[in-house]
mmCIF entry with sequence, helices, sheets and N, C-alpha, C, O atoms, coordinates in Angstrom:
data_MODEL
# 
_entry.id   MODEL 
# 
_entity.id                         1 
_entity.type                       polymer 
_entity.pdbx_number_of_molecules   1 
# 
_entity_poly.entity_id                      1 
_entity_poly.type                           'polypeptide(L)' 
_entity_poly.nstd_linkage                   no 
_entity_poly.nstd_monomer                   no 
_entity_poly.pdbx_seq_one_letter_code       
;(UNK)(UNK)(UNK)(UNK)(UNK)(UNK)(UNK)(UNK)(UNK)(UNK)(UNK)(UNK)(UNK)(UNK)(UNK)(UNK)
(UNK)(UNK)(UNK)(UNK)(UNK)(UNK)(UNK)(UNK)(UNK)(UNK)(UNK)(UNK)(UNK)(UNK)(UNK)(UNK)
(UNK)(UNK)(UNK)(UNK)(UNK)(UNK)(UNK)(UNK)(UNK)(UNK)(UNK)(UNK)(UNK)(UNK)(UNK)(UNK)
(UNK)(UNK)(UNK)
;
_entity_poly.pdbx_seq_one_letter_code_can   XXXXXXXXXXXXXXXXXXXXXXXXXXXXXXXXXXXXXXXXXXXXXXXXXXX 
_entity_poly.pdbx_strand_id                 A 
# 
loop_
_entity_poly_seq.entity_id 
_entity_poly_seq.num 
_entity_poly_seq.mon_id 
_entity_poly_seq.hetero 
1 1  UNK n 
1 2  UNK n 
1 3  UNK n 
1 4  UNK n 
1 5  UNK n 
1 6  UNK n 
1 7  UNK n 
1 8  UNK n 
1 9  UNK n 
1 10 UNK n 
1 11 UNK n 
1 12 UNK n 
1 13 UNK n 
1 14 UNK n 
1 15 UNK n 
1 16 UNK n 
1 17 UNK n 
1 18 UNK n 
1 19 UNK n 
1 20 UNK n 
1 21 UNK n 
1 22 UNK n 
1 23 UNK n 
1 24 UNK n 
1 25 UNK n 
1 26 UNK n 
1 27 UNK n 
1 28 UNK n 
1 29 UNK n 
1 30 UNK n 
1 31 UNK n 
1 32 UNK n 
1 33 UNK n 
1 34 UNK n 
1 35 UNK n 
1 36 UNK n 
1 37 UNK n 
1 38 UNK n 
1 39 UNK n 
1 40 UNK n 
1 41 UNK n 
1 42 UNK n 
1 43 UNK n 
1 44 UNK n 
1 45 UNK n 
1 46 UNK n 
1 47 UNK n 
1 48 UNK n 
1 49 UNK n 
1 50 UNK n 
1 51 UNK n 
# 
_struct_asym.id          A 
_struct_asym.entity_id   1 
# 
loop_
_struct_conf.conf_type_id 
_struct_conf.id 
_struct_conf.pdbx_PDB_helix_id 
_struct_conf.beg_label_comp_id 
_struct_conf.beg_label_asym_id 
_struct_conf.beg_label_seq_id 
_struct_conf.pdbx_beg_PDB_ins_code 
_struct_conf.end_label_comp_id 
_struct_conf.end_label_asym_id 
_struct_conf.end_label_seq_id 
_struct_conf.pdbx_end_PDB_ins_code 
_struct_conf.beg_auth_comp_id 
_struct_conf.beg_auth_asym_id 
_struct_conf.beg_auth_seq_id 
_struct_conf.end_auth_comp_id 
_struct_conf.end_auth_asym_id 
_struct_conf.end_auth_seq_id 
_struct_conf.pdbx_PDB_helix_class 
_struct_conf.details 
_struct_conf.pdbx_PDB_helix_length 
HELX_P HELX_P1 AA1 UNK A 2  ? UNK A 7  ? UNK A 2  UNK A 7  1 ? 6  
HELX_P HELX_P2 AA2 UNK A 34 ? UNK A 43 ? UNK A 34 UNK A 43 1 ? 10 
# 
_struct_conf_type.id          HELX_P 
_struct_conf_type.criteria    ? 
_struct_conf_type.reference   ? 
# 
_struct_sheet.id               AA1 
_struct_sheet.type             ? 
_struct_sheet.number_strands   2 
_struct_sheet.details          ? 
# 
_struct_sheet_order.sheet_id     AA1 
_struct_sheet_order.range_id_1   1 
_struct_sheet_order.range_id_2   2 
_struct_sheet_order.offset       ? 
_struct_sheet_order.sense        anti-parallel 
# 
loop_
_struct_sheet_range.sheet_id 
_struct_sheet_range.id 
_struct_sheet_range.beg_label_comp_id 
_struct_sheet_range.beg_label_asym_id 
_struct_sheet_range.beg_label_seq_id 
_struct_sheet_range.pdbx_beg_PDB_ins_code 
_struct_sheet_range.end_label_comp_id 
_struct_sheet_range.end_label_asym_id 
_struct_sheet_range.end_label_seq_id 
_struct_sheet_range.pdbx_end_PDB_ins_code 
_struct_sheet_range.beg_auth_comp_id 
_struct_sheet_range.beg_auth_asym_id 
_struct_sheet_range.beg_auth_seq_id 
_struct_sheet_range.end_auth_comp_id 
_struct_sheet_range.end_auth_asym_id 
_struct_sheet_range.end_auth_seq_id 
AA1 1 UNK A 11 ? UNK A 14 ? UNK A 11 UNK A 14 
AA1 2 UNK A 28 ? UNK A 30 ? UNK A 28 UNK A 30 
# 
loop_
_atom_site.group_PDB 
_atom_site.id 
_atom_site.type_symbol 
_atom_site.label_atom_id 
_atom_site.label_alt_id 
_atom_site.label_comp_id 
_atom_site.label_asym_id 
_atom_site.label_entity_id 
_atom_site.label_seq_id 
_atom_site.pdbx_PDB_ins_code 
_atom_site.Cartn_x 
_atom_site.Cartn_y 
_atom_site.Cartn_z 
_atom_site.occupancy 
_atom_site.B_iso_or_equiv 
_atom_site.pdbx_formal_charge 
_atom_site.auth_seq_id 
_atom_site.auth_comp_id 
_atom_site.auth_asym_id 
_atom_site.auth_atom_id 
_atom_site.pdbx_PDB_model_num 
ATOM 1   N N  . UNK A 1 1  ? 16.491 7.051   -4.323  1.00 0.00 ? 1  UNK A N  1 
ATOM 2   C CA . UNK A 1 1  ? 16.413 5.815   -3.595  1.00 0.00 ? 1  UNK A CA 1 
ATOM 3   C C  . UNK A 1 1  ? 16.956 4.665   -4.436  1.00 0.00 ? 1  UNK A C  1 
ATOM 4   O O  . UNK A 1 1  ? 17.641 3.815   -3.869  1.00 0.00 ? 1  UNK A O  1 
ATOM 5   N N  . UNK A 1 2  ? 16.717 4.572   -5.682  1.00 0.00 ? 2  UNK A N  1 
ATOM 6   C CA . UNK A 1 2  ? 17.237 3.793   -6.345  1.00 0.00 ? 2  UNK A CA 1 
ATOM 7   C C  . UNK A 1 2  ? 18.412 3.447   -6.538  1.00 0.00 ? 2  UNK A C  1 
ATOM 8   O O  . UNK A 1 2  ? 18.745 2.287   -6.780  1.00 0.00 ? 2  UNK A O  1 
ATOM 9   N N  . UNK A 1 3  ? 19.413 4.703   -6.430  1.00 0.00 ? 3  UNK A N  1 
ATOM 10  C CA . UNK A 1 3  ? 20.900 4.637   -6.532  1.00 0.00 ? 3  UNK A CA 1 
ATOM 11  C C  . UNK A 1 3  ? 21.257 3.730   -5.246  1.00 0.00 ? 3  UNK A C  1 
ATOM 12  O O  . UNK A 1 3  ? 21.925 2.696   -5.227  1.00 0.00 ? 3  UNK A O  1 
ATOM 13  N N  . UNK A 1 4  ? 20.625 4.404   -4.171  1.00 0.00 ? 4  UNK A N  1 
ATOM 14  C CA . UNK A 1 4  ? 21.218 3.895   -3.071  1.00 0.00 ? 4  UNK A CA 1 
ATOM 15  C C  . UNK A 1 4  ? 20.913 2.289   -3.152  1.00 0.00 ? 4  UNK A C  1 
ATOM 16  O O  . UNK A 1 4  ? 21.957 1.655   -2.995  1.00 0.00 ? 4  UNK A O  1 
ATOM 17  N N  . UNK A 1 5  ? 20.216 1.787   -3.274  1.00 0.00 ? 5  UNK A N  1 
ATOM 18  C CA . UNK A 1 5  ? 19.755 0.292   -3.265  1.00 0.00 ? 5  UNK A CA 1 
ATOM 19  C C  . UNK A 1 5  ? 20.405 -0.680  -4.226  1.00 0.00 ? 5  UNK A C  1 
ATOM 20  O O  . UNK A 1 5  ? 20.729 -1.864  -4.135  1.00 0.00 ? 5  UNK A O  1 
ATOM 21  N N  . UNK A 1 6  ? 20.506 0.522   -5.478  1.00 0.00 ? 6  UNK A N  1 
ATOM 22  C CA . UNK A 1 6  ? 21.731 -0.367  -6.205  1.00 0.00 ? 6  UNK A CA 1 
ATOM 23  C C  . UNK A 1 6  ? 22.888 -0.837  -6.125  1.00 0.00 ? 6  UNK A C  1 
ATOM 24  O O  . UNK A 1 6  ? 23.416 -1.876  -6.521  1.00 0.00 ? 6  UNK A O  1 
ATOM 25  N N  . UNK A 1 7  ? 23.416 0.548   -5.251  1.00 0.00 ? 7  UNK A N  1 
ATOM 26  C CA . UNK A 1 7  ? 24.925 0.215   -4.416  1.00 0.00 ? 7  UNK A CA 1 
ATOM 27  C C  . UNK A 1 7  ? 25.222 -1.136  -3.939  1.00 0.00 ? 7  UNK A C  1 
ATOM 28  O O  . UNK A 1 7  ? 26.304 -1.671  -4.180  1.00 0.00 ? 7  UNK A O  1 
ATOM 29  N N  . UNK A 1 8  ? 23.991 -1.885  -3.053  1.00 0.00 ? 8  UNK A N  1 
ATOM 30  C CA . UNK A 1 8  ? 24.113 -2.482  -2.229  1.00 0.00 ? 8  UNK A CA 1 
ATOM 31  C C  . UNK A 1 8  ? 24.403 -3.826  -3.032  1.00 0.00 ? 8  UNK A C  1 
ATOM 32  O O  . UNK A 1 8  ? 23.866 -4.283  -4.041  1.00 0.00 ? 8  UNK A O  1 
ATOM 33  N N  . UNK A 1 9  ? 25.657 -4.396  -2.067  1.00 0.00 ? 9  UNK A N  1 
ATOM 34  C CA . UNK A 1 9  ? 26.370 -5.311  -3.160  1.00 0.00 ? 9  UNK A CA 1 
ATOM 35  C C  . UNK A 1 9  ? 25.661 -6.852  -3.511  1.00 0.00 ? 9  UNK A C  1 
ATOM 36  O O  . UNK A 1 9  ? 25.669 -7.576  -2.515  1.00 0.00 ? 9  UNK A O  1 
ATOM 37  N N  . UNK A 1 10 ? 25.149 -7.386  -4.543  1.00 0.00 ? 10 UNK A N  1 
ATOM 38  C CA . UNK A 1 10 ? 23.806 -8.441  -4.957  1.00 0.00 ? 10 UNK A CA 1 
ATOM 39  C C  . UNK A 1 10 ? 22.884 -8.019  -5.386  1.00 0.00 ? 10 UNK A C  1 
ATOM 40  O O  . UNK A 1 10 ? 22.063 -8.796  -5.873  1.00 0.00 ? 10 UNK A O  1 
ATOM 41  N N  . UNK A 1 11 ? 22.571 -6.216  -5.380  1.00 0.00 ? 11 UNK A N  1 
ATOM 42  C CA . UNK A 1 11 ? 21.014 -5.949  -5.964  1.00 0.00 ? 11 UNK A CA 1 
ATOM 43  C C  . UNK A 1 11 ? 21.519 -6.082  -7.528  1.00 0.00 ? 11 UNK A C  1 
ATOM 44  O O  . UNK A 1 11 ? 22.617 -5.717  -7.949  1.00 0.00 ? 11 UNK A O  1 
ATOM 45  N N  . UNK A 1 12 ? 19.860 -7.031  -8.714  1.00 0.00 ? 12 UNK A N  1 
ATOM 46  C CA . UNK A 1 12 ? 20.316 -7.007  -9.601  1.00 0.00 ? 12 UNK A CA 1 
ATOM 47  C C  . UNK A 1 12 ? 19.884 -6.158  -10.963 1.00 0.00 ? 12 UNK A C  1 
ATOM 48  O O  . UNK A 1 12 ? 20.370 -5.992  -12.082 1.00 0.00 ? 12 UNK A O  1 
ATOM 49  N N  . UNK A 1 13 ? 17.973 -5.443  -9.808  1.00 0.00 ? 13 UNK A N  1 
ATOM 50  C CA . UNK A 1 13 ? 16.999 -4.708  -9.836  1.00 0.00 ? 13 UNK A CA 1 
ATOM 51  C C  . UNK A 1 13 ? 16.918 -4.247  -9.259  1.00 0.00 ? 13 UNK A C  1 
ATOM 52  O O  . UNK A 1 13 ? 17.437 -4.505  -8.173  1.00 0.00 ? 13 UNK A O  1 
ATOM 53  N N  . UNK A 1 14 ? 16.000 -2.860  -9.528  1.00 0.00 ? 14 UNK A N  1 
ATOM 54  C CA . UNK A 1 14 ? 15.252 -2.501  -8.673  1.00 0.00 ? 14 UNK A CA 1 
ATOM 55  C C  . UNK A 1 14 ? 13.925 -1.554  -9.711  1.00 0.00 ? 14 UNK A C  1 
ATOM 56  O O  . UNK A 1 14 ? 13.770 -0.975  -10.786 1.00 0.00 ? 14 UNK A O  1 
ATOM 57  N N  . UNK A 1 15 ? 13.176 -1.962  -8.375  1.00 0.00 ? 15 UNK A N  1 
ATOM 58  C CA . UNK A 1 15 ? 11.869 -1.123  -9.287  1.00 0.00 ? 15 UNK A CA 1 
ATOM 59  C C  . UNK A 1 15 ? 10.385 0.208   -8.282  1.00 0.00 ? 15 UNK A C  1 
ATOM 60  O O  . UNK A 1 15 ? 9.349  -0.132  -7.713  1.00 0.00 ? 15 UNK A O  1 
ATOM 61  N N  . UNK A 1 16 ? 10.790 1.192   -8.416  1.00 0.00 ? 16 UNK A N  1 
ATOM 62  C CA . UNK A 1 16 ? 9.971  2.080   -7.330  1.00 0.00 ? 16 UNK A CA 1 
ATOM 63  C C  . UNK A 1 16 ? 8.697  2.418   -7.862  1.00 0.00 ? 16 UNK A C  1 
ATOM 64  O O  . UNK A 1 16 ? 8.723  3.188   -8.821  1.00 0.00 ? 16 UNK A O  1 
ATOM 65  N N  . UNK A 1 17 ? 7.684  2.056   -7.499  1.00 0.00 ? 17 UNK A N  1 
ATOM 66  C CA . UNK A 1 17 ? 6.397  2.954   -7.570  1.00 0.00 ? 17 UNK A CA 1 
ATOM 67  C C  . UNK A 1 17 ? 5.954  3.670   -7.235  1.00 0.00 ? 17 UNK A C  1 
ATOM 68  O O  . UNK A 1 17 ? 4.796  3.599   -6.822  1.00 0.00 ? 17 UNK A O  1 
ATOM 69  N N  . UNK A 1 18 ? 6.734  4.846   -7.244  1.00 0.00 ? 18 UNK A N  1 
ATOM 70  C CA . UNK A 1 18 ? 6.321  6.232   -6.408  1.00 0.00 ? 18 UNK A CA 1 
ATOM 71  C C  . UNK A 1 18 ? 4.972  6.544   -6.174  1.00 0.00 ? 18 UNK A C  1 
ATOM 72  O O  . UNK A 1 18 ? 4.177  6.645   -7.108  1.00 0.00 ? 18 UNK A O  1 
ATOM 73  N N  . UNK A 1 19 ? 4.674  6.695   -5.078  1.00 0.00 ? 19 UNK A N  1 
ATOM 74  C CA . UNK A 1 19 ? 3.254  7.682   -4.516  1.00 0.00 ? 19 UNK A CA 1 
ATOM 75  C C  . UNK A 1 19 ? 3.826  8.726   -3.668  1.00 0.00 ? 19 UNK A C  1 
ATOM 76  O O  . UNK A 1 19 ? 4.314  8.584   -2.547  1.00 0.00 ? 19 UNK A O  1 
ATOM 77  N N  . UNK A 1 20 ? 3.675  10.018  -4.501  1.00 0.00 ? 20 UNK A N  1 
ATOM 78  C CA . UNK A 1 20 ? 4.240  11.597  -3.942  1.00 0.00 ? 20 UNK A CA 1 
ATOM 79  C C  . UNK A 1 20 ? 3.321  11.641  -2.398  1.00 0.00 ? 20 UNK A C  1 
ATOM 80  O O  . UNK A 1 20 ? 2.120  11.412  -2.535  1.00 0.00 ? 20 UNK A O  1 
ATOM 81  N N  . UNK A 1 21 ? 3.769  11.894  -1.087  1.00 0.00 ? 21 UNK A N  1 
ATOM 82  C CA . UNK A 1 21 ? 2.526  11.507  -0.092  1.00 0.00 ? 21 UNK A CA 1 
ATOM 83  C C  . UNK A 1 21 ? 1.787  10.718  0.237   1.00 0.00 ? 21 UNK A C  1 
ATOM 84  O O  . UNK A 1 21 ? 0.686  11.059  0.671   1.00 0.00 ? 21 UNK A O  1 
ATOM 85  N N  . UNK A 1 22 ? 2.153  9.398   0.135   1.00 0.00 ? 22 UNK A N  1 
ATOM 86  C CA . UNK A 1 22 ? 1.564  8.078   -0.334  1.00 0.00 ? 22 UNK A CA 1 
ATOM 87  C C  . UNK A 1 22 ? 2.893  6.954   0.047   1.00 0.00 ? 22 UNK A C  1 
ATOM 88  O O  . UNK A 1 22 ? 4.071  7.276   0.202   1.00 0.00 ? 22 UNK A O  1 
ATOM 89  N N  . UNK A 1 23 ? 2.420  5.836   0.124   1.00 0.00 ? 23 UNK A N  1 
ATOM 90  C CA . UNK A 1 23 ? 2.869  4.569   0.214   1.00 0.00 ? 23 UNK A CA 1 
ATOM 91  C C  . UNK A 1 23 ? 3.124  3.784   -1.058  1.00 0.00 ? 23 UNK A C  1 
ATOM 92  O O  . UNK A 1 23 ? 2.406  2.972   -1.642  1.00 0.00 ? 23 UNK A O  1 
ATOM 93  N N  . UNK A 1 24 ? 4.498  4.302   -1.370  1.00 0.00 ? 24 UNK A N  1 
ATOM 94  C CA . UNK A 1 24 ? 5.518  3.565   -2.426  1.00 0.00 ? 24 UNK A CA 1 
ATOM 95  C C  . UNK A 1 24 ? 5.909  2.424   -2.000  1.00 0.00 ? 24 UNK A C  1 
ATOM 96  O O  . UNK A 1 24 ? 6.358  2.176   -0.881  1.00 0.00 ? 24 UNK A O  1 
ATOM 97  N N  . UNK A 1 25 ? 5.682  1.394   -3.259  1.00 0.00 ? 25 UNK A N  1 
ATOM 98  C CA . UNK A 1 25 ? 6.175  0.573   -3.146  1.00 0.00 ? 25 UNK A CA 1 
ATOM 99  C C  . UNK A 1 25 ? 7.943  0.081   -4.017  1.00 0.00 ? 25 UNK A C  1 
ATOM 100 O O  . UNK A 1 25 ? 8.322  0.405   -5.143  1.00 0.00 ? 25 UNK A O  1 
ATOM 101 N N  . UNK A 1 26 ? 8.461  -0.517  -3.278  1.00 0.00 ? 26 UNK A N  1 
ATOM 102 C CA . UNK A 1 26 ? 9.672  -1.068  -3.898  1.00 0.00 ? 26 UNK A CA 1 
ATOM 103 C C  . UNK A 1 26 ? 9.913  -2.354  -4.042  1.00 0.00 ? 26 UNK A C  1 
ATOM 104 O O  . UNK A 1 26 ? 9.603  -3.087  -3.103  1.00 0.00 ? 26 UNK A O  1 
ATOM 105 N N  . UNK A 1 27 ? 10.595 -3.006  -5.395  1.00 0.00 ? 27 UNK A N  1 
ATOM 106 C CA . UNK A 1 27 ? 10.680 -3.716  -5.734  1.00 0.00 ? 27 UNK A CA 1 
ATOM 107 C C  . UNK A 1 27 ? 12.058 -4.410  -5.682  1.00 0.00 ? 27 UNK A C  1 
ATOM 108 O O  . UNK A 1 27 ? 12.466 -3.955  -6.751  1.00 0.00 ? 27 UNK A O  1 
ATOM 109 N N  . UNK A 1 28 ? 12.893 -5.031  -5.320  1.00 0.00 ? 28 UNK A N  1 
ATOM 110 C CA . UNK A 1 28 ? 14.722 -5.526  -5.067  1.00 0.00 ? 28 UNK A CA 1 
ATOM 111 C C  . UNK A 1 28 ? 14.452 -7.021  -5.656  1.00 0.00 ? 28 UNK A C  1 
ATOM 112 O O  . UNK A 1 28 ? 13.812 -7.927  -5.122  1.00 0.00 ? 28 UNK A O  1 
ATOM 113 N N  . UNK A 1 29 ? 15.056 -7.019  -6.782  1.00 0.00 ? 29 UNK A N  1 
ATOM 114 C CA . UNK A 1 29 ? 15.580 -8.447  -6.855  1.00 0.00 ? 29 UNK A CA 1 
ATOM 115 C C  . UNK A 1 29 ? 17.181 -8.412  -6.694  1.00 0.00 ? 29 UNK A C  1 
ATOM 116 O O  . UNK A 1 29 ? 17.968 -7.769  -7.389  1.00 0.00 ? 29 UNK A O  1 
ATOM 117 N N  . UNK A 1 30 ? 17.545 -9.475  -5.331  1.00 0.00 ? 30 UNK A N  1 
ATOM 118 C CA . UNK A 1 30 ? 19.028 -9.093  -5.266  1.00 0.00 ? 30 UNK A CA 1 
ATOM 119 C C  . UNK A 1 30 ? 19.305 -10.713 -4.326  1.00 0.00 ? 30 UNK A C  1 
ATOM 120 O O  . UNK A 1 30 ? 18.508 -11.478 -3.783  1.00 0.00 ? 30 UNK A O  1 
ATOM 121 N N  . UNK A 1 31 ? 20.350 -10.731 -4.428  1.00 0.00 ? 31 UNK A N  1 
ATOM 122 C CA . UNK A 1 31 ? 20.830 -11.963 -3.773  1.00 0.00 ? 31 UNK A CA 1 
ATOM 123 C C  . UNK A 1 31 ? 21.304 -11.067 -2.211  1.00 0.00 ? 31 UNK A C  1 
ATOM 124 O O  . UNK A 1 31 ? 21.931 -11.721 -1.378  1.00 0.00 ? 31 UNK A O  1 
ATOM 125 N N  . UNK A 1 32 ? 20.962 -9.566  -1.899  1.00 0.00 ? 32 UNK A N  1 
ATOM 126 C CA . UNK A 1 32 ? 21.621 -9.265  -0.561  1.00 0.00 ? 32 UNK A CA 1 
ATOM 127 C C  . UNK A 1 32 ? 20.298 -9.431  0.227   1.00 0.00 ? 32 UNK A C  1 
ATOM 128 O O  . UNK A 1 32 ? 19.177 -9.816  -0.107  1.00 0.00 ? 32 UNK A O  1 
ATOM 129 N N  . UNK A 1 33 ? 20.901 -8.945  1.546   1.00 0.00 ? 33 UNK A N  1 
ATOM 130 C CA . UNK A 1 33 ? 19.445 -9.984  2.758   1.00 0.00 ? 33 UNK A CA 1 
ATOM 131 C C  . UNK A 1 33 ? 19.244 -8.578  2.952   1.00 0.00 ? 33 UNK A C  1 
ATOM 132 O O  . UNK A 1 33 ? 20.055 -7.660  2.828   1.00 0.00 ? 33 UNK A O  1 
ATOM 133 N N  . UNK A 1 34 ? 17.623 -8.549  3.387   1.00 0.00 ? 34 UNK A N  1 
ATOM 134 C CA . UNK A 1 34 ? 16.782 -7.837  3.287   1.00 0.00 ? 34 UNK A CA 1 
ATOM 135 C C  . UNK A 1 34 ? 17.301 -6.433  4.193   1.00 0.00 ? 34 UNK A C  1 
ATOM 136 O O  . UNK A 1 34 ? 17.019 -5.296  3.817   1.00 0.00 ? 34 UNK A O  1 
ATOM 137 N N  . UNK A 1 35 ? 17.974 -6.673  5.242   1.00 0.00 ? 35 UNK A N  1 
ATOM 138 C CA . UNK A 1 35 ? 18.101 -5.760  6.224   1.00 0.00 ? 35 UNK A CA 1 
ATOM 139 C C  . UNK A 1 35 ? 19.367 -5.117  5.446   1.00 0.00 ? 35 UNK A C  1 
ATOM 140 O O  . UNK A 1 35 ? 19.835 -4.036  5.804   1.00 0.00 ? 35 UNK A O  1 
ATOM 141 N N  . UNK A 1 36 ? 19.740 -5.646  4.666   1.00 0.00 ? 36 UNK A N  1 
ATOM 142 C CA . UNK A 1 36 ? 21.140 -4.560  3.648   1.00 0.00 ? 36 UNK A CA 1 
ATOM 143 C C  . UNK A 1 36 ? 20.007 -3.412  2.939   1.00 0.00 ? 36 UNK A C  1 
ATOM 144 O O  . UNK A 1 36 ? 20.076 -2.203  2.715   1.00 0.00 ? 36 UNK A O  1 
ATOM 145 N N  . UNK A 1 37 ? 19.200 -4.208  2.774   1.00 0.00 ? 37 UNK A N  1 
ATOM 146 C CA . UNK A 1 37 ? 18.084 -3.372  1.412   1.00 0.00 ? 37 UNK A CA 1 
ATOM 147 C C  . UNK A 1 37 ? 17.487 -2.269  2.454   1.00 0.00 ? 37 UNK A C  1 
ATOM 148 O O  . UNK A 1 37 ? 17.655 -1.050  2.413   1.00 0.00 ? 37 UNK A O  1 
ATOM 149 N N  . UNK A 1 38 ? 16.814 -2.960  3.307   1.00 0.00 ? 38 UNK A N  1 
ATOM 150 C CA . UNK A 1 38 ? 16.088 -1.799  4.336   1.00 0.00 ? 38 UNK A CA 1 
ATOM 151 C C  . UNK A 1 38 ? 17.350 -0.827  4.394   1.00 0.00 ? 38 UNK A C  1 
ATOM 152 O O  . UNK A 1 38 ? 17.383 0.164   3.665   1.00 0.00 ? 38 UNK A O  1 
ATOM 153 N N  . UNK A 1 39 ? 18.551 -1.175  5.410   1.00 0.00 ? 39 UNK A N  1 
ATOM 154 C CA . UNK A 1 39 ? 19.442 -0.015  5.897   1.00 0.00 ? 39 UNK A CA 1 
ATOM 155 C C  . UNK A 1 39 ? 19.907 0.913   4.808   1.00 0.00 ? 39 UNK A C  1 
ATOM 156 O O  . UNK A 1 39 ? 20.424 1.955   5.212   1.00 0.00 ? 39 UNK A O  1 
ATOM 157 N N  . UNK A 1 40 ? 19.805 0.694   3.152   1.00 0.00 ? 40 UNK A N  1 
ATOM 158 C CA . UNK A 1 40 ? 20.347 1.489   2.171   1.00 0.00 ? 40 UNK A CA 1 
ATOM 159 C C  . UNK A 1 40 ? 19.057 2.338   1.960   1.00 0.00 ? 40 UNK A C  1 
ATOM 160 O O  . UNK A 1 40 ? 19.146 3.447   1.434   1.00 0.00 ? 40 UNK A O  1 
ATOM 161 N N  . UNK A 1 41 ? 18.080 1.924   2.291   1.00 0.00 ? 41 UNK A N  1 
ATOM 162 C CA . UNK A 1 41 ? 16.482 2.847   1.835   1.00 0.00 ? 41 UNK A CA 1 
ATOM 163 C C  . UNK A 1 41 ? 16.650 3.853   3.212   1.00 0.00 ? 41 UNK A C  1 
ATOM 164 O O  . UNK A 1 41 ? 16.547 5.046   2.926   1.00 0.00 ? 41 UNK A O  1 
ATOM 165 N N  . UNK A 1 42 ? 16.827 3.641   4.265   1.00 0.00 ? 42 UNK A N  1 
ATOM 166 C CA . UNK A 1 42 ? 16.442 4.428   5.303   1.00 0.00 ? 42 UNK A CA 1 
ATOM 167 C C  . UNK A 1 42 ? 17.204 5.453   5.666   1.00 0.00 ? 42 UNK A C  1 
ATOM 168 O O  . UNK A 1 42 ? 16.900 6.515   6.209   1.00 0.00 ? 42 UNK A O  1 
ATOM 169 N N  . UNK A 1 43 ? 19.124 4.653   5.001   1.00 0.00 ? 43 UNK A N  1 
ATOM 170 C CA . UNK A 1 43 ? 20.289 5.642   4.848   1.00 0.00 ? 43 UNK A CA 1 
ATOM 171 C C  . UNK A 1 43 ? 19.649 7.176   3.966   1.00 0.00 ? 43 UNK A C  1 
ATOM 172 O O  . UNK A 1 43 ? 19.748 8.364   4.273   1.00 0.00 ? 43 UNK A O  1 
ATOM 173 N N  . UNK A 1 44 ? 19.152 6.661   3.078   1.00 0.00 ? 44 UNK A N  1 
ATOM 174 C CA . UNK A 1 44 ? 18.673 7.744   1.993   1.00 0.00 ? 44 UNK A CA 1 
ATOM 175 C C  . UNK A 1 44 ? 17.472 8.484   2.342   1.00 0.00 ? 44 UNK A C  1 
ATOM 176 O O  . UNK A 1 44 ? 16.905 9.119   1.452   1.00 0.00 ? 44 UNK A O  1 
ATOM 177 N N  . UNK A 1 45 ? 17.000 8.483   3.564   1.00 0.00 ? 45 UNK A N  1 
ATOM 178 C CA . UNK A 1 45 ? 15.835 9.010   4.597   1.00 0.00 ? 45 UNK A CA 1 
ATOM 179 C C  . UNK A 1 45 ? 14.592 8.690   4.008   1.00 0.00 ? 45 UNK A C  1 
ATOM 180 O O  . UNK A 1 45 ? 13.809 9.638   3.964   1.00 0.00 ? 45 UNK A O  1 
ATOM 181 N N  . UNK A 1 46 ? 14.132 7.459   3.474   1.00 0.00 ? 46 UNK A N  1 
ATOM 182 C CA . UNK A 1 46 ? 12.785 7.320   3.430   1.00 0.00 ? 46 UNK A CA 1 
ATOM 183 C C  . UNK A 1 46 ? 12.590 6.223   4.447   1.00 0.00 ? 46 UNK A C  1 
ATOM 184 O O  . UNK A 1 46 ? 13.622 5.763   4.937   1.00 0.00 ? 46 UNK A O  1 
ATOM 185 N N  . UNK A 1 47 ? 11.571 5.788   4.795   1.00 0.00 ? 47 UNK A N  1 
ATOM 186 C CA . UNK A 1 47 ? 11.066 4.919   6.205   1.00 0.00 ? 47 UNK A CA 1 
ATOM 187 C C  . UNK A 1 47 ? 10.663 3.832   5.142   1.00 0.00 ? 47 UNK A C  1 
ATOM 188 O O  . UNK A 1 47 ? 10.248 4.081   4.010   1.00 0.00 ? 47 UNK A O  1 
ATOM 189 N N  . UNK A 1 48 ? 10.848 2.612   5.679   1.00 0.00 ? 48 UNK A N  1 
ATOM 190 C CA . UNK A 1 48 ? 10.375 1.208   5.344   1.00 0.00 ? 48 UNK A CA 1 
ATOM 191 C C  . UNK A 1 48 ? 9.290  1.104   6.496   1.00 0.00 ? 48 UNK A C  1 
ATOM 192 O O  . UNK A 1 48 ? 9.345  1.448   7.676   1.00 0.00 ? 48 UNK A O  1 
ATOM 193 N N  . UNK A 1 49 ? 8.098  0.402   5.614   1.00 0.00 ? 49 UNK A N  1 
ATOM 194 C CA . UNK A 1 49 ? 7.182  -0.019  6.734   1.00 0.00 ? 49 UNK A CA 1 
ATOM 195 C C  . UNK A 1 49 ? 7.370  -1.411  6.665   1.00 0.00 ? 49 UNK A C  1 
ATOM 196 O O  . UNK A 1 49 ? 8.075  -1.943  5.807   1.00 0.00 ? 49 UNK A O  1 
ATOM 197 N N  . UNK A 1 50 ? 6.557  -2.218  7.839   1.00 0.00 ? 50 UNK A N  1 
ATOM 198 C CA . UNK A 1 50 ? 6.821  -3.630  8.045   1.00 0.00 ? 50 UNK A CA 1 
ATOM 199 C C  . UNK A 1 50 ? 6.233  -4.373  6.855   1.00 0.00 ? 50 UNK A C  1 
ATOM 200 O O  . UNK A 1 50 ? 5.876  -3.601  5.964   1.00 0.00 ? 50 UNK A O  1 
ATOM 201 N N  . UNK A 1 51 ? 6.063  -5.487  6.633   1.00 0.00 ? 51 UNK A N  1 
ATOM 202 C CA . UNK A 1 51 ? 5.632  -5.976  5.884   1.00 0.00 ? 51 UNK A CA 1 
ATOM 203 C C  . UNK A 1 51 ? 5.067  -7.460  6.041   1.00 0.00 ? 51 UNK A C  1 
ATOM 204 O O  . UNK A 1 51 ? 4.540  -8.025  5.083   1.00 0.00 ? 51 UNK A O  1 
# 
């Protein structure tokens, strides 16, 4: 997931807190808008929940 989020052009971080079966959290510091960040996490088949 990380690769993919890095791709995305403005990310300058990123930071995952994996929970195996569980609700990971992610971290993006990036100048790209949020729905670039969501569509590169979901490309890579994990689900974003709302927030």
């Amino acid at each position: 997931m990380t690769t993919a989020i890095s791709a995305v052009e403005g990310v300058e971080d990123v930071r995952v807190d994996l929970v195996p079966g569980g609700v990971s959290t992610v971290t993006v510091v990036a100048a790209a808008s949020p729905a670039a960040v969501r569509a590169a996490i979901t490309e890579a088949g994990y689900n974003v929940a709302d927030t």
